[in-house]
N, C-alpha and C positions, 0 to 999 in steps of 0.2 A: 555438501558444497552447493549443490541447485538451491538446493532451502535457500543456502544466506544469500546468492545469486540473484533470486527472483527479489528473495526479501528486499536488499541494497537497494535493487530497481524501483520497487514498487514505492517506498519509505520516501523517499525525495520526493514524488508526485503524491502522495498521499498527503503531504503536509502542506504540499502549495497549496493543494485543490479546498486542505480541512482549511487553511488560513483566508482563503476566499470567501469558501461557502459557509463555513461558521462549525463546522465539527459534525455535521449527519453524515457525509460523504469519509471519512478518515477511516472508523470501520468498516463500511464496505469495499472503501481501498485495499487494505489490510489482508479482508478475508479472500479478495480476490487472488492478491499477491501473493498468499497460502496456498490457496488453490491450485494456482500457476506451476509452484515449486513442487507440488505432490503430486 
C-alpha cells in the first residue's frame, strides 16, 4: 500500500518535471519515489 502511496505521489511530478526538462529527470523521479516507498 506505501509502494502505490509514494508511487501515485511521485508519478504526477515526475511527468510534469520529464515534460519540461525533456526525459533525464523522469527516471530519477521514479527511482526516487521507489526509494521513498521502500
Amino acid at each position: 500500500m506505501l509502494d502505490s502511496d509514494a508511487f501515485t505521489v511521485i508519478a504526477p511530478g515526475a511527468i510534469l518535471v520529464n515534460a519540461g526538462r525533456g526525459g533525464a529527470i523522469d527516471e530519477p523521479a521514479l527511482v526516487q519515489g521507489s526509494a521513498s516507498g521502500v
